[in-house]
C-alpha positions as CSV (number, residue, x, y, z in Angstrom):
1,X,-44.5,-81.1,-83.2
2,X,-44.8,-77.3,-82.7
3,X,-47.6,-75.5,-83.8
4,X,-46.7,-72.7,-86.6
5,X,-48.0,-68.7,-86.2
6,X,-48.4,-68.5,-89.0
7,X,-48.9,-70.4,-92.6
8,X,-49.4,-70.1,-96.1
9,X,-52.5,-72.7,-96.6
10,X,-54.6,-74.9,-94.6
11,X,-53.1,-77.8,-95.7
12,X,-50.0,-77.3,-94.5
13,X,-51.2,-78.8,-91.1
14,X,-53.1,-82.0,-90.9
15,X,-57.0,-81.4,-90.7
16,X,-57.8,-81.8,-87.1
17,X,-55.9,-79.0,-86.6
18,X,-57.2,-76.9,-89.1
19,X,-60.1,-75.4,-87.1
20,X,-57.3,-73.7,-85.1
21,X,-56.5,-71.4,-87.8
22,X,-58.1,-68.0,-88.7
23,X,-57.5,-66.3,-91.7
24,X,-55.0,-63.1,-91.7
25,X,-55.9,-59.6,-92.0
26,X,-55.1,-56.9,-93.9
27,X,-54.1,-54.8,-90.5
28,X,-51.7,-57.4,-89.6
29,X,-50.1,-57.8,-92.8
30,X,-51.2,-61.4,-92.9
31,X,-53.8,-60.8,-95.7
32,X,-53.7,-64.1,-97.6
33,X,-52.4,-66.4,-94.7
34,X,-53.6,-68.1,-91.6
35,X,-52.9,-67.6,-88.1
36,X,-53.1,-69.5,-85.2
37,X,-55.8,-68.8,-82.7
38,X,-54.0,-68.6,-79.3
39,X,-56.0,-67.3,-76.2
40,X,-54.5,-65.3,-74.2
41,X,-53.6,-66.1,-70.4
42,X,-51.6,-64.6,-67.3
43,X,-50.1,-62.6,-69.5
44,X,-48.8,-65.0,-72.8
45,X,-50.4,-64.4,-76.2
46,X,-49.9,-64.8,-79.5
47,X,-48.6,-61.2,-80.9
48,X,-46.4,-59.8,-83.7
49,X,-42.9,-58.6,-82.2
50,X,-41.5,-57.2,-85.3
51,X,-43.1,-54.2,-84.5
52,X,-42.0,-53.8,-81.4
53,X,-38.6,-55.2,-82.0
54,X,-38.2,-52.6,-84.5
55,X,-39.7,-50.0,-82.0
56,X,-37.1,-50.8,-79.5
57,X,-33.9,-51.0,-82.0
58,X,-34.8,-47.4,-82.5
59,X,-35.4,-46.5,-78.8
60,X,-31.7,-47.7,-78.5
61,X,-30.5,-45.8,-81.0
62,X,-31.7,-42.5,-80.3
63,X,-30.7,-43.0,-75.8
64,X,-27.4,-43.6,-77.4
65,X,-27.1,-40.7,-79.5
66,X,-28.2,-39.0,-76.4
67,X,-25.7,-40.2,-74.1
68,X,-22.6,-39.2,-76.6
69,X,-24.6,-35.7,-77.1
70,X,-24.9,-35.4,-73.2
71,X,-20.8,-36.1,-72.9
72,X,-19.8,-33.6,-75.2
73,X,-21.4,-31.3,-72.6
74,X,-20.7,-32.8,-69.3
75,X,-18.4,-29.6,-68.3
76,X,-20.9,-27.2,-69.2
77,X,-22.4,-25.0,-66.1
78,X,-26.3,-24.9,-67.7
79,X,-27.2,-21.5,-66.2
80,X,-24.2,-20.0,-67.6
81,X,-24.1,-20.9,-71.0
82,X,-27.9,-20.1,-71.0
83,X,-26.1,-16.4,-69.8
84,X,-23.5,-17.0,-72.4
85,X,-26.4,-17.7,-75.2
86,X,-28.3,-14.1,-74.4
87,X,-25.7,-12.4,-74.3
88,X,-24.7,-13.9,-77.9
89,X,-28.4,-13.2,-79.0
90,X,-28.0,-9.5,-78.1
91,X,-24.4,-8.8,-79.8
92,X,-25.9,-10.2,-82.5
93,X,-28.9,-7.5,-82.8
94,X,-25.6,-4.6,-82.6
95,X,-24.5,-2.9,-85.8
96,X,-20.8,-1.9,-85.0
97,X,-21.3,0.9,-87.7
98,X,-23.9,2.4,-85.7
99,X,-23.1,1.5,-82.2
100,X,-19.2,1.6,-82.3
101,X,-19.6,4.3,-79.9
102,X,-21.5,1.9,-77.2
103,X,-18.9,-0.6,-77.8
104,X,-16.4,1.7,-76.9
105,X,-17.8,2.9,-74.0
106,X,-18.9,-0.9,-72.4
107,X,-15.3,-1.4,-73.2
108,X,-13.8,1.6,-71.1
109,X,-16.8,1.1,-68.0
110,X,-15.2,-2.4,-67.6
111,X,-12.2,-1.4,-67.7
112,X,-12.5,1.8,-65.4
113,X,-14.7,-0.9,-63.1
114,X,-11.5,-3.2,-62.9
115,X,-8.9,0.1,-62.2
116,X,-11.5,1.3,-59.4
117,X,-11.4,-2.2,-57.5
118,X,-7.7,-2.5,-58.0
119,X,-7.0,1.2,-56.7
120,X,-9.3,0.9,-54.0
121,X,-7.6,-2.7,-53.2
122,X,-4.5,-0.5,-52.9
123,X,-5.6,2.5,-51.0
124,X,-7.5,-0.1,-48.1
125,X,-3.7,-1.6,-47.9
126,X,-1.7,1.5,-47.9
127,X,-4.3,2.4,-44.5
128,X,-3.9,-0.6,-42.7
129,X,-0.1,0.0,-43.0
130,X,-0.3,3.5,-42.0
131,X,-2.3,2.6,-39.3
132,X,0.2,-0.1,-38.1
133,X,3.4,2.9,-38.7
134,X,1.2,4.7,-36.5
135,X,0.7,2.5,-33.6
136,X,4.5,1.8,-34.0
137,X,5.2,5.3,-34.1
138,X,2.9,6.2,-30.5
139,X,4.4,3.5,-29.1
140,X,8.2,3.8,-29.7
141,X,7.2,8.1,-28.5
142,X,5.4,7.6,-25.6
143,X,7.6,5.1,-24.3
144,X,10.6,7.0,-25.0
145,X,9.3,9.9,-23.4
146,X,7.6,8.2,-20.5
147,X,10.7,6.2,-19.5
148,X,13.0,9.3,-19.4
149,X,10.8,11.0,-17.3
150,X,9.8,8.4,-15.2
151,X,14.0,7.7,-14.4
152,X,14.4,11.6,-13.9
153,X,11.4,11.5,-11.2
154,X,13.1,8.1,-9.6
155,X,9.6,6.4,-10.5
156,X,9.7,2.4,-10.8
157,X,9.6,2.5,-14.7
158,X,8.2,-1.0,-14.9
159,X,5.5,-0.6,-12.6
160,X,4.4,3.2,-13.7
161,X,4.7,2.9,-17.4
162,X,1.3,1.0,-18.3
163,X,-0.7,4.0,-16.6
164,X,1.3,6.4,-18.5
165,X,0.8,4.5,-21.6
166,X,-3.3,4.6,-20.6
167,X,-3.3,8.2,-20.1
168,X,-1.1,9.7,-23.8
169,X,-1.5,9.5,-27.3
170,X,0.7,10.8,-29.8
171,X,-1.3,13.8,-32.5
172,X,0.9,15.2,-35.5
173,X,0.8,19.0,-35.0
174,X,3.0,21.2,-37.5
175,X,3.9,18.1,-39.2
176,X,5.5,16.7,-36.1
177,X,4.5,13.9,-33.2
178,X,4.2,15.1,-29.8
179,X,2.9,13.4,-26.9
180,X,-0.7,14.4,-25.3
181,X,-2.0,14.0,-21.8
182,X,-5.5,12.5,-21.8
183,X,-8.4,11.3,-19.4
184,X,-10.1,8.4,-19.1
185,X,-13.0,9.5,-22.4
186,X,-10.3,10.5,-24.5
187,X,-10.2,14.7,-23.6
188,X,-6.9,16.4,-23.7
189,X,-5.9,17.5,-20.3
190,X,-5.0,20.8,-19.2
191,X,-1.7,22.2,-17.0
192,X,-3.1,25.1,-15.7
193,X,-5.8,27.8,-15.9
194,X,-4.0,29.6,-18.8
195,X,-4.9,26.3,-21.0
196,X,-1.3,24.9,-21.1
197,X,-1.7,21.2,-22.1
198,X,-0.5,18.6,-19.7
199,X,2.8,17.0,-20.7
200,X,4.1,13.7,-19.4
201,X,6.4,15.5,-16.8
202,X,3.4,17.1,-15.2
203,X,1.3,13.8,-15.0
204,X,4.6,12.2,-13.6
205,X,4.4,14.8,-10.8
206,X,1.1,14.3,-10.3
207,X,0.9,10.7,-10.0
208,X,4.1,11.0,-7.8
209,X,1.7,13.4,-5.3
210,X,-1.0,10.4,-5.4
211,X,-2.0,7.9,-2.6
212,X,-2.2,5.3,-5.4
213,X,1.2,5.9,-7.7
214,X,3.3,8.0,-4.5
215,X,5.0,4.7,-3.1
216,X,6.4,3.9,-6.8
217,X,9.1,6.7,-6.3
218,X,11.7,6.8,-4.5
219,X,10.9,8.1,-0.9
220,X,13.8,10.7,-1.4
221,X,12.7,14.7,-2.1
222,X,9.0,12.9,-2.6
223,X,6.3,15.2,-1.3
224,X,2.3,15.1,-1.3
225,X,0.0,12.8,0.2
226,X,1.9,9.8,-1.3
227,X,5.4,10.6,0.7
228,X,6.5,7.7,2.9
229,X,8.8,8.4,5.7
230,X,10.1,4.8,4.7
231,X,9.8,2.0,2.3
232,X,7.9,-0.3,4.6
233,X,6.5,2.3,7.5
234,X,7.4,3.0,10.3
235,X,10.3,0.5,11.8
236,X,11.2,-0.4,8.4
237,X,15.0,-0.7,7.5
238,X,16.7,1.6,4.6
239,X,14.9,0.8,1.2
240,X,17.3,-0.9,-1.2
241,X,17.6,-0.8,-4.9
242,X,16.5,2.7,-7.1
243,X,13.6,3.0,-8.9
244,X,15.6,5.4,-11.2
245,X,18.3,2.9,-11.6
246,X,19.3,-0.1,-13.7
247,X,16.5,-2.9,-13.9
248,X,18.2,-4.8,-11.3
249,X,18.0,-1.6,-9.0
250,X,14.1,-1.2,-10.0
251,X,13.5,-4.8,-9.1
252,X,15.3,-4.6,-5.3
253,X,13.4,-1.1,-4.8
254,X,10.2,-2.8,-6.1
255,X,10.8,-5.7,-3.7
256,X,11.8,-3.0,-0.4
257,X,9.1,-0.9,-1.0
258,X,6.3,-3.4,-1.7
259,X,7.3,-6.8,0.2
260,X,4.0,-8.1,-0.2
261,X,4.2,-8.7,-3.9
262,X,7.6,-10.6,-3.2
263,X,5.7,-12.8,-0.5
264,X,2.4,-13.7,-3.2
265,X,5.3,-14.4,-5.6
């Protein structure tokens, strides 16, 4: 039979086993009763769990009032309703009869704060569009201007225009777009020694004179150091095509004039 904690009297358990009982203290509530000596070992002992039943029942309780607390705030950012909280704490401290004024103004700052970034969102646009027009605009000139030239000259349009395009820009003088020699840092050029700016004509001419650009015109009223006496030297048969001519033309006097590029093609 199994030995009892606790009982009321020593004669509820037969007298040889009597001597195993020591009477209850005030401490553990058992004033009045006897308890059963039980040595403790590895651990087992005889102890009163109400107590600590009654501890953990409430340890329970109170995670799981935690857990439901902690869900109603599981979207929450903590560092911004902490923000959210100070910023609370300090309209709080405001009398709008005395401060109506500051909360007028903090009203109009952020809203001037917000016109400011918008504007400035539109202004940054507006440039890079006008900056794009322009491009557009240089291009569509310069090309323009540089092709008619270039066909009046009986210069290989297709092979000259790139180093005209290098050497212009287009500036807005008088409210108009005209097209400007330049050199190689950007410096407008100069015709002559009365300080007439370099047009595209007068380039064209000069580049026609050139070793380098002479053998891109047609050999025909050519002069300077670039004049050939024939497309391919001396020996060489009548050059074909026109660089003044259609784009078929330019191609055949592209191909008379410089063989060699046809042969690495």
């Amino acid at each position: 039979m199994a030995l009892k904690a606790v009982i009321e009297k020593l004669e509820d358990v037969s007298e040889g086993l009597r001597e195993e009982y020591r009477p209850g203290t005030a401490d553990e509530g058992k004033e009045g009763k006897f308890v059963l000596n039980v040595e403790s070992v590895e651990g087992y002992a005889l102890e009163d769990v109400n107590g600590l039943k009654t501890a953990l029942g409430k340890e329970r309780t109170q995670r799981e009032k935690l857990e439901r607390d902690v869900v109603k705030f599981k979207d929450l950012d903590p560092d911004k309703a902490r923000a959210a909280l100070e910023e609370l704490e300090e309209l709080k401290k405001i009398d709008p009869n005395k401060e109506a004024d500051k909360i007028a103004n903090s009203k109009f700052e952020a809203a001037k704060a917000q016109l400011l970034e918008k504007h400035n969102g539109e202004i940054a646009s507006r440039d890079e569009r006008i900056g794009h027009l322009a491009g557009t605009v240089q291009q569509l000139l310069v090309d323009q201007v540089a092709t008619a030239a270039l066909a009046e000259a009986k210069g290989a349009v297709d092979l000259l225009l790139p180093h005209v395009q290098r050497h212009t820009r287009v500036k807005e003088t008088d409210g108009k777009f005209v097209v400007e020699v330049v050199d190689g840092e950007g410096n407008a050029r100069i015709a002559d020694s009365k300080g007439t700016p370099m047009g595209i004509k007068d380039l064209i001419s000069e580049m026609k004179a050139s070793d380098t650009f002479g053998r891109a015109f047609d050999a025909s009223g050519q002069s300077g150091s670039g004049m050939q006496g024939s497309a391919g030297g001396p020996g060489a048969g009548p050059q074909k095509g026109s660089f003044g001519g259609s784009p078929e033309e330019r191609r055949d006097a592209i191909k008379s004039k410089f063989p060699e590029l046809s042969q690495a093609g």
